[in-house]
N, C-alpha and C positions, 0 to 999 in steps of 0.2 A: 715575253722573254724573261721580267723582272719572275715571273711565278716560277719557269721550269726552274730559274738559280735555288728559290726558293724550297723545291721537290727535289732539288738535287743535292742540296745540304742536310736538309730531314735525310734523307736515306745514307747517305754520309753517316751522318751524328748516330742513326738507328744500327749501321752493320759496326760500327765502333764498339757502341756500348754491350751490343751481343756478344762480339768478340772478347769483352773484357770480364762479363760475366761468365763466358763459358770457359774462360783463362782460368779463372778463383776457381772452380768448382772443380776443374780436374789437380790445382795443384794444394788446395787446404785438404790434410788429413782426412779420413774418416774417423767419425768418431765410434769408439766399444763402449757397450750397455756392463759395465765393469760387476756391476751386481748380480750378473750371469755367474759370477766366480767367486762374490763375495760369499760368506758364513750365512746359513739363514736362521733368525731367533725368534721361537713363537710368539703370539701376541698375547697367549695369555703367561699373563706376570703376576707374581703373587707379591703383596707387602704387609706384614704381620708382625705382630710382638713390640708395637711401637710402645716405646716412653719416653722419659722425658731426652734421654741421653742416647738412646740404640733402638735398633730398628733391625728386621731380617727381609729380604728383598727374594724373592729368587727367581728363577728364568731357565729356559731350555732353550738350548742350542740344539735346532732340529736336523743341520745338515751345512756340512765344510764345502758341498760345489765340486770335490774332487781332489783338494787342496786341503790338507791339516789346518786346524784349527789350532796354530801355536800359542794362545795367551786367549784365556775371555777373565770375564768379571763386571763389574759395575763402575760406577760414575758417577759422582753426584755433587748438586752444587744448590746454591741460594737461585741460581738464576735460571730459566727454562734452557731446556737441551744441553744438557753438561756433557765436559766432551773429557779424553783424556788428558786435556791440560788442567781438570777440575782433577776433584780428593777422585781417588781410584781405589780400589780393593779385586786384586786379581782372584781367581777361581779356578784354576788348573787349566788345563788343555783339553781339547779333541773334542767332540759332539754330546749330548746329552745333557740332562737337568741338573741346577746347581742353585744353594741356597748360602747364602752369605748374610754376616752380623757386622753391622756396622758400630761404633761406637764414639767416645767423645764427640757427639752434635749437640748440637746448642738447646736449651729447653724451650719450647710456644717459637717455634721456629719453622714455617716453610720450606721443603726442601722439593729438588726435582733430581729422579735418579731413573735411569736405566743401565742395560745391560749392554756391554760389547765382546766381541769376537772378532778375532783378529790371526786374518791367513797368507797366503804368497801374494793375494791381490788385493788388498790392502782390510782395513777396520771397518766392520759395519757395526750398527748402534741398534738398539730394541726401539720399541714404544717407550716414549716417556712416561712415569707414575709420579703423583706427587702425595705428599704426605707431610703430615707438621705435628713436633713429638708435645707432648703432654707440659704439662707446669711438673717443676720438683717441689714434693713433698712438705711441709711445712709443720714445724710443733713448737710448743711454747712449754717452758720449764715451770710446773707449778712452783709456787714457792715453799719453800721447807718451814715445814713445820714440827709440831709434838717434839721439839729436839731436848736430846736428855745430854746427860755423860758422854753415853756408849751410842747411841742414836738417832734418828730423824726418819722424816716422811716428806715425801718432794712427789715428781711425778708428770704426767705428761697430758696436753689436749692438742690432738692432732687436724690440722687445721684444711687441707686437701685431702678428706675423707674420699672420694673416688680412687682414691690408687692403692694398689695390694700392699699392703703392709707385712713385710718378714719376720721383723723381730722387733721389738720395743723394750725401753725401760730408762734407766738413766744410769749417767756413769760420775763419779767420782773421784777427789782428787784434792792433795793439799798444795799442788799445782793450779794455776789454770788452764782452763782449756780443756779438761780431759775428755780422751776420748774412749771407747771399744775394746781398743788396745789391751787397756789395762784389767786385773782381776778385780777392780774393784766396782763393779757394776751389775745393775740387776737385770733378770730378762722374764719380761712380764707379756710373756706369750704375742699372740699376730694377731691380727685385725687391727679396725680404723677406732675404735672404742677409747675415749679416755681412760688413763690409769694413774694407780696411786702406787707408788715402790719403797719396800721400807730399806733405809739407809743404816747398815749395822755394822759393828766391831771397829765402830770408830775409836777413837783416843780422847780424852776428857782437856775440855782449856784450847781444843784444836780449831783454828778454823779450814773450813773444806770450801772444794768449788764443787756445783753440782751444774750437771745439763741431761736432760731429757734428747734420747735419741731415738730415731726410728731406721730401718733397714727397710729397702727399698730394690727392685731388678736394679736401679740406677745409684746404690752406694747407699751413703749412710750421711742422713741429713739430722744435726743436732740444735736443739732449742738453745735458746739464749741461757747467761750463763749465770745463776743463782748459788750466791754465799751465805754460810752461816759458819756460827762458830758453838762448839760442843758446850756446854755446862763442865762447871767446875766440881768436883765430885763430894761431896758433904758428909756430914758423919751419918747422917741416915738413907745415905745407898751406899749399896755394896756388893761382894758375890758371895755364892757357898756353893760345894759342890757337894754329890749325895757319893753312895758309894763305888759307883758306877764311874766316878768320874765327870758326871756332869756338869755342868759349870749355869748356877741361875743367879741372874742379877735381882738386886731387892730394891725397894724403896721406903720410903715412912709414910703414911696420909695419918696424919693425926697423932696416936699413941701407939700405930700396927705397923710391925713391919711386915711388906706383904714379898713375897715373890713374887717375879710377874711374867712368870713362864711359867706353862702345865707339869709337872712332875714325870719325869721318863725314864726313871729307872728301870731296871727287870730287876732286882734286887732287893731285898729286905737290907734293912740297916746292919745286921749281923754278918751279910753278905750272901745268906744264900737265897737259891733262884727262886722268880716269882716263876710260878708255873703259864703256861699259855695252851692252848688245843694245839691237833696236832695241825690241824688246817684252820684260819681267819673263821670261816663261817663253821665251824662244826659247831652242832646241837648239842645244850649243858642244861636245856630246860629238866630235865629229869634229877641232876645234881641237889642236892642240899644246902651244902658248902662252897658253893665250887671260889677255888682261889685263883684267879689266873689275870693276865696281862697279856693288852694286842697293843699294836702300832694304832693308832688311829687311821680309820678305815682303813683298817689292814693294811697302810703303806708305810713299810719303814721312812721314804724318802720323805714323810712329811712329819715324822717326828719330832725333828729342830725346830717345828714349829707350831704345831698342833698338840705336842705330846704322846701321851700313852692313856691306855684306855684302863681301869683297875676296878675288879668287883668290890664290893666293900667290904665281903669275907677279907680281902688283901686289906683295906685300907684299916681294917679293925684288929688285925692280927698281932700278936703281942711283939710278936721279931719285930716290929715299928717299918717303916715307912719311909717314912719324912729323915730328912740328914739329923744329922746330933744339933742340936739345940733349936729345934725346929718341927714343928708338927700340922697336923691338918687340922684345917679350922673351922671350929664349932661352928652350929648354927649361931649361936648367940655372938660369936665373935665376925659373922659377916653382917649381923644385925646392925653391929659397932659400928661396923665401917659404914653400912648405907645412910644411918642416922649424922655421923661428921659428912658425910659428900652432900647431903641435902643441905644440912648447915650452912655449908660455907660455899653453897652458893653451883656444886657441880652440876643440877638438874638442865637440860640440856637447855632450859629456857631462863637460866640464871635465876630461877625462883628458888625461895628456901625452906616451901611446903610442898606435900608430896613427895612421893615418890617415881622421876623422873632420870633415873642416875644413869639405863642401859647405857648410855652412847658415853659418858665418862670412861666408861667400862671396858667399853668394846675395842679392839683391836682397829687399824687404819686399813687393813685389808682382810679379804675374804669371807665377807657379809654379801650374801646373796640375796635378789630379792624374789628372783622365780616368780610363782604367776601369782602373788601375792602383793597385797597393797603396801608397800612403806611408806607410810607419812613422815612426815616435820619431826626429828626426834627418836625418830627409829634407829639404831645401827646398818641398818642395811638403806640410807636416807644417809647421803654427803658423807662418804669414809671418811674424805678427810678431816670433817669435825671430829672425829671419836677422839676415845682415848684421851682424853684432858688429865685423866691420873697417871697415866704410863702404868697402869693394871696390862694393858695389852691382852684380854682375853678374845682371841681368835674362836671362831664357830665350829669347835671340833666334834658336835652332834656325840655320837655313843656306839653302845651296842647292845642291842637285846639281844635274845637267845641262842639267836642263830645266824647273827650277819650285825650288817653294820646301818646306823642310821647316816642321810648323804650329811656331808658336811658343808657348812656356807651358810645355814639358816640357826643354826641353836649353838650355843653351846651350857652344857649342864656338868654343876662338878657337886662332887660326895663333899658332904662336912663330917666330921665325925659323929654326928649327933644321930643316937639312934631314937626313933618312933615305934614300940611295939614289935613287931616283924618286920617291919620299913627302916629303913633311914634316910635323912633328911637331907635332898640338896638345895642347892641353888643356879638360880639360870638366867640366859640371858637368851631373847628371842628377835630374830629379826627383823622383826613386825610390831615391837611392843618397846615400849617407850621405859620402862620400871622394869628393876634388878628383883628376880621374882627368889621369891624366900620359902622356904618353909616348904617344900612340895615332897609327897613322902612317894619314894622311890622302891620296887625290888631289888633287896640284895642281891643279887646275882646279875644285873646289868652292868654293864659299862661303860662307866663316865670317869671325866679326867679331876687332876685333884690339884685344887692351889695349899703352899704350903704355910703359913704364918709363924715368927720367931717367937722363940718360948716366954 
């Protein structure tokens, strides 16, 4: 008796619970597979061009389900699966591939970003990518040196050498701080290479702020910020200009006042014109005399600083040269000068025997050393040692017969001293430690000319 109660409650309890299950099931919703109508985004995703600060992502929206694709784009965040409540960048509307440039991200930074698409039936989202942008940039301001009057030498070592470098050099300013901005700054070409920048047409008694910058896809990162102050200007420097207009500053070393810039006139001191070919490289080997004047390596644009290139039929010519009270300097009178820089101590290893002077000599920049050895002492060996006299002679190389020799590794200038059918210059080599004397030359090449006061 006690069991059928027992059979009779179990089956009770069992058609109850069937009942109540089959209640739910016809009255809870069905559910829709809603992705049937969502946007569909292919899975291959591209992410390219990363640095320190931007990045470019892109993605193809293969197909809207039937429904316009009103807004797609990207999504990105520090955290995995960034949604559109993270940084967003839209991309137009409707199906097909789209590539977007992201900007202001944080530098050695983690990110996760995908793609979304968004139609009547709601936002679907890509494949997550992730990616983390580079280190920014990094340079230190050499310190300024060789400062005269009128100038200085400063300069840059670039410290994250893996990242493309755009532009370089340093900028300038009786401000602090300066930046790009301003005209007073140099641009000492691209790559990751240390460099030396020369700081000119300053004001004498002044003091300047200097910083070394670099240009970068992510802006412009500047080195810390190095002061100096200009030289008070004395009675043994000063300028003269030839007839041309040119304007060269002088100095003293000793008893000589030298100029210390090449001579770049086209003009005779009378005024009339130095001749030149009709073309840089035209052939004058057949000439006797020939009088003529080029740019150095043929490029006006490096005139300012290289000078002009003069046969020595020009440099011997009676219409003169050289500005009024000012001429080219004999052999004997560059002798003068090498014997006072050994003297007092200019050999590049402070010794006051021998003959060791090149790198006094030499200019702070554009000493090359090409597939050539420079030792300790060389010009083309630590620019920034050169130049201890402010001579500033830059490697303007020459010209033989029919072209130009490269410039970076020599430079040779005419003295007026003639030798037989030769005359006699002097040079400076970029491999060679000593200011080389007495080398007899043909009249009819081209080399540039220092000037010395009467």
């Amino acid at each position: 008796m006690i069991q059928r109660k027992i059979n009779c409650l179990k089956f009770i309890l069992l058609t109850t619970l069937c009942a109540i299950f089959v209640n739910c099931k016809e009255n809870d919703p069905i559910e829709t597979n809603t992705d049937e109508k969502l946007p569909v985004i292919s899975s291959e995703l591209t992410m390219s061009n990363v640095t320190a600060t931007t990045a470019e992502y892109g993605a193809t929206i293969t197909s809207d389900n039937g429904q316009t694709v009103s807004l797609r784009g990207i999504c990105w965040s520090t955290k995995i699966d960034p949604t559109l409540k993270d940084s967003v960048k839209t991309s137009g509307q409707g199906i097909g591939s789209f590539t977007t440039r992201i900007i202001n991200l944080m530098p050695e930074t983690t990110y996760y970003i995908r793609a979304f698409a968004t139609n009547a039936a709601g936002t679907k989202y890509g494949g997550t990518l992730s990616f983390t942008t580079q280190k920014l940039p990094n340079v230190t301001t050499s310190k300024v040196d060789n400062i005269t009057t009128i100038s200085a030498y400063s300069g840059g070592t670039i410290i994250d050498n893996n990242i493309t470098i755009i532009a370089k050099g340093v900028c300038w300013s009786t401000s602090q701080e300066p930046t790009i901005e301003l005209e007073t700054k140099t641009n000492d070409g691209i790559g990751n290479s240390s460099f030396t920048s020369p700081i000119l047409n300053l004001s004498q008694s002044t003091t300047y702020y200097v910083r070394a910058y670099i240009v970068t896809l992510d802006g412009v990162t500047y080195g810390p910020q190095e002061t100096f102050t200009t030289l008070t200007e004395k009675q043994e420097t000063g300028t003269v200009s030839d007839v041309d207009g040119n304007i060269y500053h002088y100095i003293t070393i000793g008893t000589q006042r030298w100029m210390v810039e090449n001579l770049r006139t086209t003009k005779y001191r009378n005024g009339e014109l130095i001749g030149t070919t009709n073309t840089p490289n035209e052939n004058i080997s057949s000439e006797q005399t020939p009088k003529y004047q080029w740019p150095c390596n043929g490029d006006e644009s490096i005139v300012g600083t290289y000078g002009r290139l003069y046969t020595w039929h020009v440099v011997n010519d009676s219409r003169g040269l050289a500005p009024n009270g000012w001429h080219i300097a004999s052999s004997d009178e560059w002798t003068t000068l090498q014997n006072y820089l050994i003297a007092n101590g200019y050999n590049f290893d402070k010794t006051t025997t021998d003959n060791k002077t090149a790198k006094s000599l030499a200019s702070n920049s554009g000493w090359l050393s090409g597939y050539q050895t420079t030792p300790i002492g060389t010009p083309a060996n630590d620019l920034n040692s050169n130049n201890s006299t402010g001579l500033s002679i830059y490697p303007s190389a020459g010209r033989f017969s029919n072209g130009f020799y490269s410039i970076g590794f020599q430079s040779t200038i005419w003295t007026k001293t003639e030798s037989g059918t030769y005359a006699l210059t002097v040079g400076i080599n970029n491999n060679e430690t000593k200011l080389l004397l007495n080398n007899n030359s043909s009249k009819s090449l081209g080399w540039a000319v220092r000037c010395i006061m009467d």
